[in-house]
N, CA, C and O of each residue as an XYZ file, in Angstrom:
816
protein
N     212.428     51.421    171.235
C     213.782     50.910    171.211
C     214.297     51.039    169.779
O     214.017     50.227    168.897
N     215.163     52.249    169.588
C     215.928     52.377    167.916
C     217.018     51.563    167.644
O     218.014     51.695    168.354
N     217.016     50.821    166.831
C     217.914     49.962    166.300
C     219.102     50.798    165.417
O     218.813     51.859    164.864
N     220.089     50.378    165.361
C     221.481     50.465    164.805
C     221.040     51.401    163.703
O     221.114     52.630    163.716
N     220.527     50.551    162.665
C     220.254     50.600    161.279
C     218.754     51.051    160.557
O     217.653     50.563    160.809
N     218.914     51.586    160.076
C     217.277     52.433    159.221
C     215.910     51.097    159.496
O     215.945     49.898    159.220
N     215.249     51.592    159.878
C     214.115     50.379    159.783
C     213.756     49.992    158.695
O     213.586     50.821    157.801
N     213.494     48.336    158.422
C     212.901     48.225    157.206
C     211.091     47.884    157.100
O     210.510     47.156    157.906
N     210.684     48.310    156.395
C     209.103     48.127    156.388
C     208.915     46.836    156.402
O     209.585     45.947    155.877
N     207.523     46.756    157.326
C     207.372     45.340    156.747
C     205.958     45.290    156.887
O     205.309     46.301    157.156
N     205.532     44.361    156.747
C     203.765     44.530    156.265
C     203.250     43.626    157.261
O     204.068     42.737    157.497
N     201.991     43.515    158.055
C     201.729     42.509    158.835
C     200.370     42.809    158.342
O     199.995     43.808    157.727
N     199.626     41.667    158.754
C     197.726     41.357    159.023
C     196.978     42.027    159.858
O     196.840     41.591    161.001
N     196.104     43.676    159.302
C     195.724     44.119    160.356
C     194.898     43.521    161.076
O     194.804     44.202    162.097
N     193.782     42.039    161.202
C     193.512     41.499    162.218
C     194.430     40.533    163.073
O     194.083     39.977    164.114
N     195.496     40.444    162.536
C     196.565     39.545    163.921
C     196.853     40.743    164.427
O     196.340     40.801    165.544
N     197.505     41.883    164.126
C     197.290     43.098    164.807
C     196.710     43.042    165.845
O     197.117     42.561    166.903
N     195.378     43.694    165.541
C     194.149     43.676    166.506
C     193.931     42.733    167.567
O     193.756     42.931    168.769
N     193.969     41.804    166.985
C     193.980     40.374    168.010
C     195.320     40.507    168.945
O     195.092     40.149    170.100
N     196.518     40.893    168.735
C     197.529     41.016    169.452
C     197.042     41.457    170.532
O     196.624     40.873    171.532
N     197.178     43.218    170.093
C     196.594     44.369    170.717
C     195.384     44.105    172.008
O     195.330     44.839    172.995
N     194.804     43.370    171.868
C     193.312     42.966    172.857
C     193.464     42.557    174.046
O     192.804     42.666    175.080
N     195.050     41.752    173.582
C     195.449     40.389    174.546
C     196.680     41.085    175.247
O     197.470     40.367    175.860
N     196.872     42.376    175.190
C     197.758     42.994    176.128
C     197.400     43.245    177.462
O     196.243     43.611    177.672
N     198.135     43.124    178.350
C     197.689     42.749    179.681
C     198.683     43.389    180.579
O     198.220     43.878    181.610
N     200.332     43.503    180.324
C     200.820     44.438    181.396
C     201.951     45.609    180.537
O     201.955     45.850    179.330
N     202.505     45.972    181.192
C     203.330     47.207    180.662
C     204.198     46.225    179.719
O     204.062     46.327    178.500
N     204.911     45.465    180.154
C     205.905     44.641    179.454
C     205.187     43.987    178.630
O     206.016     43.110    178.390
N     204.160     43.666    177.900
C     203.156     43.278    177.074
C     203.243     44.115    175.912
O     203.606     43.760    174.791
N     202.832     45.400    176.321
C     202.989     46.843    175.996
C     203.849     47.082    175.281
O     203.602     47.304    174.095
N     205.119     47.113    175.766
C     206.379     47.294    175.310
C     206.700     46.529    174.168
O     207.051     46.961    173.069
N     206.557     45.404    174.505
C     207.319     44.278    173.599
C     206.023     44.415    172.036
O     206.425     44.457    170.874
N     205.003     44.446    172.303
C     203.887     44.849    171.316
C     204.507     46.015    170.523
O     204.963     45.740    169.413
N     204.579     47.322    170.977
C     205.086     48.595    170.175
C     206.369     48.168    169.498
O     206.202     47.777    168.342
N     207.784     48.149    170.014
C     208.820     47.265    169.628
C     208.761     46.363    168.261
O     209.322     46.583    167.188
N     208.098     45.524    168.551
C     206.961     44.715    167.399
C     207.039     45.198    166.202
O     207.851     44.950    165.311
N     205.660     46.290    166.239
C     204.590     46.697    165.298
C     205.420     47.765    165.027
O     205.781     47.839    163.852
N     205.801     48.567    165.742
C     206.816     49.973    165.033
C     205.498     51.233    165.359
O     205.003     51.271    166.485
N     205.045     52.173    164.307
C     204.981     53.350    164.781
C     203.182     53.005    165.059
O     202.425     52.499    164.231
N     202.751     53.547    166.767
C     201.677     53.108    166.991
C     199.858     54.115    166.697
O     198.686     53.742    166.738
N     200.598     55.583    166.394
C     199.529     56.018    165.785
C     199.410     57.513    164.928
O     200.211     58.431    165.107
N     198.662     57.555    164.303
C     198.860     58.769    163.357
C     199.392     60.278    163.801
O     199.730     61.212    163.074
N     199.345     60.180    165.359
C     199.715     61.300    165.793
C     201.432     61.147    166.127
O     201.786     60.718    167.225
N     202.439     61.538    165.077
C     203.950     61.260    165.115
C     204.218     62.104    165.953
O     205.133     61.655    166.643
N     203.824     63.428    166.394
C     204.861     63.876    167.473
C     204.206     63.339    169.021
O     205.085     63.294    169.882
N     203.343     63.084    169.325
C     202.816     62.043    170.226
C     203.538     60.698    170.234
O     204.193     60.306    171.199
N     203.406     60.131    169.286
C     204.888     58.847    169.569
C     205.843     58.718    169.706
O     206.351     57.732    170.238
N     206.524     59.856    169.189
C     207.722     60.435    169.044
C     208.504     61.223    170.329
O     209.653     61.207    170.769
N     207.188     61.953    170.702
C     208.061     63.274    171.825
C     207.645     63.071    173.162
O     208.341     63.222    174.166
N     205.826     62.529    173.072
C     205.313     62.187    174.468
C     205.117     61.118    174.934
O     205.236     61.140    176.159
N     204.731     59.653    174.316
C     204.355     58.434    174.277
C     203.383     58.357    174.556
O     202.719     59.393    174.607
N     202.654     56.830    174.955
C     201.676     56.339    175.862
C     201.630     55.775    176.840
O     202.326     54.772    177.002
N     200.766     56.256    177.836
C     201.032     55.229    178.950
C     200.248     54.060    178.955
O     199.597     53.901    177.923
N     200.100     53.034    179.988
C     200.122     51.964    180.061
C     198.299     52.673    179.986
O     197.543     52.611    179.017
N     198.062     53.207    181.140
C     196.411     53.139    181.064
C     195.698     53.697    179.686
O     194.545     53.376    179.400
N     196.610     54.685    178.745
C     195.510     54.870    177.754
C     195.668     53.597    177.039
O     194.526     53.165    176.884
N     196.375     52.920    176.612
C     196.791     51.902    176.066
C     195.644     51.230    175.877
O     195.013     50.830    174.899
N     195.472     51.186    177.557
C     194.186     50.131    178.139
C     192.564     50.765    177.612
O     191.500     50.186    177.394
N     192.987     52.265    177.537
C     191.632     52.669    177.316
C     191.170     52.950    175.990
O     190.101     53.531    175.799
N     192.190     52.431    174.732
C     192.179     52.033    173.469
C     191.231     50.922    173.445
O     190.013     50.923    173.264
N     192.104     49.921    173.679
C     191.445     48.304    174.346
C     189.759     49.168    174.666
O     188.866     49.434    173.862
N     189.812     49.320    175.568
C     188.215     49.655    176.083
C     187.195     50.559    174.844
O     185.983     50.678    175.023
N     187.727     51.002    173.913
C     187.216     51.752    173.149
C     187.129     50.910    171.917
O     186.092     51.149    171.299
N     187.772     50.137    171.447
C     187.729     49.248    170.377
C     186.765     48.804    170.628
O     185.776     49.188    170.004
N     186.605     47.555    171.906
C     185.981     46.740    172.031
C     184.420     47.598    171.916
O     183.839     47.276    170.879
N     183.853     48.336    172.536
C     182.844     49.610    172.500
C     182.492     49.591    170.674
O     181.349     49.363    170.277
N     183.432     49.812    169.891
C     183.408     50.026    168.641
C     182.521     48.678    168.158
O     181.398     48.738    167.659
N     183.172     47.632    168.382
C     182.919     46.010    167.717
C     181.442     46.368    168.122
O     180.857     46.778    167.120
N     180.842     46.362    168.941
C     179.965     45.841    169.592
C     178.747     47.248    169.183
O     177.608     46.837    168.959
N     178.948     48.839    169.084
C     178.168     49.557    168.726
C     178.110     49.608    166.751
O     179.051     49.332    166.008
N     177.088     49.925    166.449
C     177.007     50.266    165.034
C     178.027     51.631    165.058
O     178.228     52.461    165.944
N     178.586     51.483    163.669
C     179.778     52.945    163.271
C     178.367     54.121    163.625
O     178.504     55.036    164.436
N     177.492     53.957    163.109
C     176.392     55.648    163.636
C     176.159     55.768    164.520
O     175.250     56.595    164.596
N     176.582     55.237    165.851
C     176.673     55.719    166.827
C     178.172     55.534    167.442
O     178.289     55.099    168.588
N     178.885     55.745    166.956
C     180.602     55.637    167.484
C     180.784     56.911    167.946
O     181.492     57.164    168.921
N     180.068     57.898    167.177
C     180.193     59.674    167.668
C     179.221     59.739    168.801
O     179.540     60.616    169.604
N     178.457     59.280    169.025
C     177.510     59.376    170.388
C     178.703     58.827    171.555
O     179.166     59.495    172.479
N     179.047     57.334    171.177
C     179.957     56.665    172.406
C     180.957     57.647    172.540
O     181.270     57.828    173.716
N     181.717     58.523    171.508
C     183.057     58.975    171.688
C     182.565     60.500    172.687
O     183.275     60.740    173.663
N     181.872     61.055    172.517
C     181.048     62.421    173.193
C     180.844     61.969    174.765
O     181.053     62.753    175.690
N     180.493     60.871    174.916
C     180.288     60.593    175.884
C     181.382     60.102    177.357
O     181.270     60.189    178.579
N     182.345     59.612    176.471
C     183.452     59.767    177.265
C     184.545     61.430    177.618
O     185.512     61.612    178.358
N     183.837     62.293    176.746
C     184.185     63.770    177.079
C     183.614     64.058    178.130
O     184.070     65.055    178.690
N     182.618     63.460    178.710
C     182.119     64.325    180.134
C     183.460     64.280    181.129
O     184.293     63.385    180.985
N     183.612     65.367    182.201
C     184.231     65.625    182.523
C     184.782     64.416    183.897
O     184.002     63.960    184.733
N     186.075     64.137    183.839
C     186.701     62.974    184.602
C     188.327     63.113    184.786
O     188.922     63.890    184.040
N     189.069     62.342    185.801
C     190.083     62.661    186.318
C     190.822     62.407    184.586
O     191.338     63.396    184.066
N     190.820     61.430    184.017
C     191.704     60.901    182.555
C     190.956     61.949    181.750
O     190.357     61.251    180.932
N     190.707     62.933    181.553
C     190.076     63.594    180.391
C     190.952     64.041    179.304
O     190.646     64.068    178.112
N     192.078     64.392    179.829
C     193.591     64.501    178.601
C     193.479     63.034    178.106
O     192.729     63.016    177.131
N     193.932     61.833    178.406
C     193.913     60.749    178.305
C     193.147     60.252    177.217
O     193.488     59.625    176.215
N     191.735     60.770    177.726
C     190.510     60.683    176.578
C     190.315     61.231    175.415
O     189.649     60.671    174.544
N     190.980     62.621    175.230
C     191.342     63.266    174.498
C     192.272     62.734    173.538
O     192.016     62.832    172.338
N     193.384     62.150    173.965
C     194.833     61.502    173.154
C     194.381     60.320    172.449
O     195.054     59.827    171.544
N     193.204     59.816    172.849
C     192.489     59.060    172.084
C     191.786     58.846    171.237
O     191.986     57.951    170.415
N     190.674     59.711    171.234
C     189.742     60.117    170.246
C     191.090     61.145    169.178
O     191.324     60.886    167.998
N     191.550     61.890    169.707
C     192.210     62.398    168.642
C     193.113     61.101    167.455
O     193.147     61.174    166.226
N     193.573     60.312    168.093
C     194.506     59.479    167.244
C     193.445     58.715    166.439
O     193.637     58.410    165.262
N     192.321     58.415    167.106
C     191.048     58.133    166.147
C     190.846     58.787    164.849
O     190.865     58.467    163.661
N     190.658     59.766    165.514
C     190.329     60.649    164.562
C     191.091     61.183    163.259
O     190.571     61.715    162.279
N     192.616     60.883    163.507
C     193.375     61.326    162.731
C     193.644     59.642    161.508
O     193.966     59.621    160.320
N     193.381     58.629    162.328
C     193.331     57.626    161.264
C     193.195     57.649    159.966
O     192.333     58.460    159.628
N     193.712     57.068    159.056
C     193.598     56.832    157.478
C     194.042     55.455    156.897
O     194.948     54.705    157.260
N     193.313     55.369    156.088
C     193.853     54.194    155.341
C     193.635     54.638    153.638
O     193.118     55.702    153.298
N     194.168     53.536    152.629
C     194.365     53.842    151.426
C     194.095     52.516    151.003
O     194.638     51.478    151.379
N     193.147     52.687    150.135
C     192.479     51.265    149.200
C     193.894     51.167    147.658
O     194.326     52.180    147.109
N     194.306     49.811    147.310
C     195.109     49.438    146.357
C     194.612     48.513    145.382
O     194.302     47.362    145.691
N     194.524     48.965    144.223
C     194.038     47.403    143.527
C     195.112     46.963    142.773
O     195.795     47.634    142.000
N     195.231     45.599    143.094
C     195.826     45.090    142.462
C     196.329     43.277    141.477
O     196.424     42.067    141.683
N     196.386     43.636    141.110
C     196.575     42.064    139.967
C     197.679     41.261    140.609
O     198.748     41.717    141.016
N     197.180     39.692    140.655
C     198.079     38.658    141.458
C     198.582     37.911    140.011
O     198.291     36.856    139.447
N     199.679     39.272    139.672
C     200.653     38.381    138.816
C     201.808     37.426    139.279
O     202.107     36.412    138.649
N     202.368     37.788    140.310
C     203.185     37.128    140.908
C     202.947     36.433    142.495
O     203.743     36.078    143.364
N     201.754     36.430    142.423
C     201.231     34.823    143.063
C     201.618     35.185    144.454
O     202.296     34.413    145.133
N     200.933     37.103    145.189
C     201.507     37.264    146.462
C     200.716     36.012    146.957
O     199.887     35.326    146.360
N     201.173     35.923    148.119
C     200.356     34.773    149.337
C     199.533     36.341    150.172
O     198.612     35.790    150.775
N     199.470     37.065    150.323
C     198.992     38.561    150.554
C     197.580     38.285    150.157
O     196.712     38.210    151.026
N     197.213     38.081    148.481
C     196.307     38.120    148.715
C     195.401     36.799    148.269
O     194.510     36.574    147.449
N     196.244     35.945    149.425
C     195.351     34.388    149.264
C     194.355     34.112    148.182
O     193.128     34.014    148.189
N     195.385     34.004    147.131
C     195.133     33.563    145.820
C     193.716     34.001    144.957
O     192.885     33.230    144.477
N     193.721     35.102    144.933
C     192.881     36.038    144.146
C     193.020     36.414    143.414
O     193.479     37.475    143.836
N     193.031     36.531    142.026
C     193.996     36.627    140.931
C     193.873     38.267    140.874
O     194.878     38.829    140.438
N     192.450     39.350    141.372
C     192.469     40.557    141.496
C     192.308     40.913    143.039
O     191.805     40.062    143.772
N     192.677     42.019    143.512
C     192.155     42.286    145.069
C     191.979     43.763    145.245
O     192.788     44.497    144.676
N     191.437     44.059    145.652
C     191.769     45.505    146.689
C     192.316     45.254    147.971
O     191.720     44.542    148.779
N     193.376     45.771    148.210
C     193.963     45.834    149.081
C     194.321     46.954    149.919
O     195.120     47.752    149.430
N     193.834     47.199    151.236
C     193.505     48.637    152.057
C     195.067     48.515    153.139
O     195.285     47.456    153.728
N     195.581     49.148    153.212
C     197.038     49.833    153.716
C     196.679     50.887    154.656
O     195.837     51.733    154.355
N     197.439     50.873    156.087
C     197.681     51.852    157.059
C     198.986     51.880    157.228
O     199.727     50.971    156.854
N     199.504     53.303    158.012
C     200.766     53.294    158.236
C     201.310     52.972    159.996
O     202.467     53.037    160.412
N     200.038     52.615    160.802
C     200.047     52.864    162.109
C     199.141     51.768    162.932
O     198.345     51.185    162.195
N     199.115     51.507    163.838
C     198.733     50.399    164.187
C     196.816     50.608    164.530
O     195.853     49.963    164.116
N     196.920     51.816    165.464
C     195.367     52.728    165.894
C     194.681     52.410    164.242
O     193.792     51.576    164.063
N     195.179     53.092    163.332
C     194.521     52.973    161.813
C     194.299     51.693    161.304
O     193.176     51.556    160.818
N     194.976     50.780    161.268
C     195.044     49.281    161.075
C     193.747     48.591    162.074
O     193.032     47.866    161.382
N     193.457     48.638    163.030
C     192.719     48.068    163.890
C     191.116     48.784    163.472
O     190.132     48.285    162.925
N     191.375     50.107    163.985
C     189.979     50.759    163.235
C     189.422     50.303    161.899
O     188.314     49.783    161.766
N     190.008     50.465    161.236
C     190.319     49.761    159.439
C     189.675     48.658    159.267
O     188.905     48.346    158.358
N     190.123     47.900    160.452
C     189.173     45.988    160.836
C     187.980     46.067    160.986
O     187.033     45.525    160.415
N     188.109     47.201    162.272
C     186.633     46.901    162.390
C     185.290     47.095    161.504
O     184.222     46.493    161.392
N     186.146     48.732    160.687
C     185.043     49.507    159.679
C     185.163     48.428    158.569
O     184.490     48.878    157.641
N     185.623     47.362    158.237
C     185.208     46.286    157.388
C     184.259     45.315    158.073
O     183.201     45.045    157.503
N     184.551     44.764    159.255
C     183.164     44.488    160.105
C     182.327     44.456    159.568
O     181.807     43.615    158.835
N     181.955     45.961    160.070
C     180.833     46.274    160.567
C     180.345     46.245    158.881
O     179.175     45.886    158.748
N     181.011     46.542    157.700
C     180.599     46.608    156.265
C     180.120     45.392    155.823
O     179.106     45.448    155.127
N     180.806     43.818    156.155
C     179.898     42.766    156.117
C     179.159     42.593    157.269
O     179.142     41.386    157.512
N     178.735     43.019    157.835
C     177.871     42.356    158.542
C     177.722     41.997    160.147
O     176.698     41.952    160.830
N     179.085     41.760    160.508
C     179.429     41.232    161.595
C     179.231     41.714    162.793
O     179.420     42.880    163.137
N     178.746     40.592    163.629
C     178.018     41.087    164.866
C     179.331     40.343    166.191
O     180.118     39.397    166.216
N     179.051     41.089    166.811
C     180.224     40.896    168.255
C     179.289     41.111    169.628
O     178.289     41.750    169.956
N     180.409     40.016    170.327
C     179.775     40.026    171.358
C     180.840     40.374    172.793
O     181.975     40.012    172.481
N     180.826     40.820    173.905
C     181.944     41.082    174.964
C     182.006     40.055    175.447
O     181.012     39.355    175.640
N     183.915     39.521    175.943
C     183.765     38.576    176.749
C     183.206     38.794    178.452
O     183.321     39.894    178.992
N     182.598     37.586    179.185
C     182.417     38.071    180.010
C     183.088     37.346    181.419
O     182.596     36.801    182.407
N     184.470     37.640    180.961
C     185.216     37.014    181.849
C     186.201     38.652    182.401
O     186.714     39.596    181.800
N     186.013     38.148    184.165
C     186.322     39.664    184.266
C     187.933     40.476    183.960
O     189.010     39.890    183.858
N     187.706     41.892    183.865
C     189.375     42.322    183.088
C     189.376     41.822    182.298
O     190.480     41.333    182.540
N     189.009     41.200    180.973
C     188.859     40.438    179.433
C     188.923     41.453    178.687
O     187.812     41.770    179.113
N     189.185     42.349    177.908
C     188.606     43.723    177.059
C     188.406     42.882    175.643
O     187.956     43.603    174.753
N     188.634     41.575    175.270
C     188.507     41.331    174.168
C     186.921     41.452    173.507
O     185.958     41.750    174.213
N     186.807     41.152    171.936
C     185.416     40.870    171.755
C     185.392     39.615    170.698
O     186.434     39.241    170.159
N     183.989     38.924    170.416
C     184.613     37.965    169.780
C     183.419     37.934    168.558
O     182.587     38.836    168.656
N     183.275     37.120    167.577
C     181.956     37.653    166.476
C     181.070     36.394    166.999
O     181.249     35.317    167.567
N     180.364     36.912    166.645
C     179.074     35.457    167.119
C     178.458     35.479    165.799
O     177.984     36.482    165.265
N     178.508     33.941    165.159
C     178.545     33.306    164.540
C     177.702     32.218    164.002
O     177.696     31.573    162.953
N     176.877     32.240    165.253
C     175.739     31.294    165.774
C     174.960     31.133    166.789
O     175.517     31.305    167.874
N     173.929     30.880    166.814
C     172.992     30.808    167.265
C     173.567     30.618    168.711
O     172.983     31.320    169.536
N     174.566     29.841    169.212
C     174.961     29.230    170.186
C     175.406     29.694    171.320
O     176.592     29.371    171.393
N     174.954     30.520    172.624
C     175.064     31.156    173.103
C     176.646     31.416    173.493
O     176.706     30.929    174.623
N     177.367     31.691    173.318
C     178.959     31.849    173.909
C     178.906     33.568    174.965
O     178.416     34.696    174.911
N     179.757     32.735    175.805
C     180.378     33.988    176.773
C     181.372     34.583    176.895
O     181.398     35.764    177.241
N     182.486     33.824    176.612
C     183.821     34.100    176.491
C     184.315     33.764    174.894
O     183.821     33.146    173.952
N     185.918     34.735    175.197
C     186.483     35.185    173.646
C     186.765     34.208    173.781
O     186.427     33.656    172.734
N     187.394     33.193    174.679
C     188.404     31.985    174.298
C     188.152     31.026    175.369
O     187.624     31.364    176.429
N     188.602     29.580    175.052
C     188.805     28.757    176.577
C     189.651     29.250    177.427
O     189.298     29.481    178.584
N     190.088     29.334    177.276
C     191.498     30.028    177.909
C     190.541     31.192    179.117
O     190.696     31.072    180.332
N     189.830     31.988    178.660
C     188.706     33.053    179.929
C     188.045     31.948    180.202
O     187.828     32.081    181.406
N     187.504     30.776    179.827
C     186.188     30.270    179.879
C     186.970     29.528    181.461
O     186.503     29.563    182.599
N     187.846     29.106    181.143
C     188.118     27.963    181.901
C     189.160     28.986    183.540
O     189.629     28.434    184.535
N     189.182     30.052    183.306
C     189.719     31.269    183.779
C     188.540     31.447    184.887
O     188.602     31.622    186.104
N     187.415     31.332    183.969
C     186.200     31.566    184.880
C     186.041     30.971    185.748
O     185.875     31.454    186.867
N     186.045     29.699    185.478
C     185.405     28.728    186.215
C     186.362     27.837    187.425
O     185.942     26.948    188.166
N     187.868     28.436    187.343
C     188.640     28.390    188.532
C     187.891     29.371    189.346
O     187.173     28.886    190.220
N     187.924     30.753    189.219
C     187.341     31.637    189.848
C     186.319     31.199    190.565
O     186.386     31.450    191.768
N     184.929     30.330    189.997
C     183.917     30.086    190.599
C     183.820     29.546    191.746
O     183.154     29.914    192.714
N     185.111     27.859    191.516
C     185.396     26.973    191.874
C     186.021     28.127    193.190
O     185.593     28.357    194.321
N     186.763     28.471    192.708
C     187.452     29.020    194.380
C     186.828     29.944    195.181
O     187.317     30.125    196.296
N     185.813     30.595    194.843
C     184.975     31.455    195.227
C     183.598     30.642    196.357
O     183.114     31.081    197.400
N     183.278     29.264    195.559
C     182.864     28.196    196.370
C     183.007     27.391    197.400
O     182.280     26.754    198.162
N     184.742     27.684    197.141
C     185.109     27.293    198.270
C     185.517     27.613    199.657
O     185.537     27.001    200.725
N     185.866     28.914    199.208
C     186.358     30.297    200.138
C     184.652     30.333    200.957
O     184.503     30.233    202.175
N     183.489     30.499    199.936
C     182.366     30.457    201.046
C     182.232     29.447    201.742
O     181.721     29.677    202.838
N     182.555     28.149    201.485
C     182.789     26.976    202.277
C     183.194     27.214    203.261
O     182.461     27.339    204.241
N     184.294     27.331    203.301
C     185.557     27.448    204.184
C     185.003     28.402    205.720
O     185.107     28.254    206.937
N     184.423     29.348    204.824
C     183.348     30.404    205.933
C     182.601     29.970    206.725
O     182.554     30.268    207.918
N     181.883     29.158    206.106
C     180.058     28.510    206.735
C     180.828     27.415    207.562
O     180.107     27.059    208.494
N     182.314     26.600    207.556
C     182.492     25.929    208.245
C     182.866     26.517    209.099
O     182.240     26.184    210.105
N     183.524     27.199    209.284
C     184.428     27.915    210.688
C     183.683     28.911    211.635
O     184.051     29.464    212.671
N     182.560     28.951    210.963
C     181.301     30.328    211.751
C     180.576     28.763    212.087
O     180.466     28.697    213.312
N     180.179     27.806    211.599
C     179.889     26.315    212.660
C     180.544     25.865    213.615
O     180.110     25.300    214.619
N     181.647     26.109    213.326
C     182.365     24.751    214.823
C     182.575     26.350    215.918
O     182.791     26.173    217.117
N     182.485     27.792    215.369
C     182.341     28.517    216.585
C     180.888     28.511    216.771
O     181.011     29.224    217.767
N     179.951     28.385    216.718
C     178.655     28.229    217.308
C     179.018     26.509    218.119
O     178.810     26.350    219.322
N     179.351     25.814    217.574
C     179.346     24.466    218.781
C     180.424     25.002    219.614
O     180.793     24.389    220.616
């Protein structure tokens, strides 16, 4: 959606980014997300001339999360592997390529004028993308550089991932799946209920 007037830059947090991005769920999700964030990946005549559809979108989502959760030395094994041959194989392609074309640019700089940017550090490096695919990748390859271990939620259709932190077994990214779940269970319990009663009163 082009506005009137020249866009003006503006800078956002590539993990609220990411975190956005995870929690997309329908086309109109989609939409209002790109709209948002502005240009969504290094490949400009792809954003520009062809777009994305709703399912690669989804199969970003599915590939991130893959990322969190594998070590970067094997990201080229996972990405090869979705080349075997399948109905989305263009799809798969438009993906790994925008991967692939990612960049970012390291900045150092002195907190003379007291950005809130870089939460009061008087020096920082500060790493810059121009695209959202680059920004998210960018997250993770810092990840995985301290340390950080992830785990999948396992609440179903969830694509998020979340870091585990502790010892403490967790299943889900959020209450919000957790408690998602456990309607599910609840009604799933009951629906077999509902069964075992009505296959009884036809046997009496």
């Amino acid at each position: 959606m082009l506005p009137a007037d020249p866009l003006v830059p503006r800078s956002f947090d590539g993990y609220a980014v990411r975190e956005h991005f995870m929690s997309l769920r329908t086309p109109q999700d989609c939409l209002a997300f790109l709209n948002q964030y502005g240009r969504f990946s290094p490949l400009r005549n792809v954003d520009e001339q062809v777009g994305w559809t709703f399912d690669t979108l989804m199969k970003f989502q599915e590939v991130f999360g893959a990322f969190a959760k594998l070590p970067p030395d094997r990201w080229n094994e996972y990405a090869n592997s979705l080349l075997l041959p399948q109905k989305n194989e263009a799809s798969i392609r438009a993906v790994l390529g925008a991967l692939n074309w990612s960049r970012s640019s390291i900045e150092f700089r002195a907190n003379q004028t007291k950005l809130p940017t870089l939460r009061g550090a008087k020096y920082a490096g500060v790493i810059e993308t121009n695209d959202v695919i680059s920004s998210i990748l960018t997250t993770l390859q810092i990840d995985h550089v301290r340390g950080a271990k992830f785990g999948a939620c396992a609440s179903k259709g969830c694509p998020r991932f979340y870091e585990i932190t502790s010892q403490h077994k967790r299943k889900y990214c959020s209450p919000e799946c957790a408690h998602l779940e456990t309607v599910r269970r609840l009604r799933k319990r009951q629906k077999v209920g509902l069964k075992r009663s009505t296959k009884s009163r036809a046997v009496h």
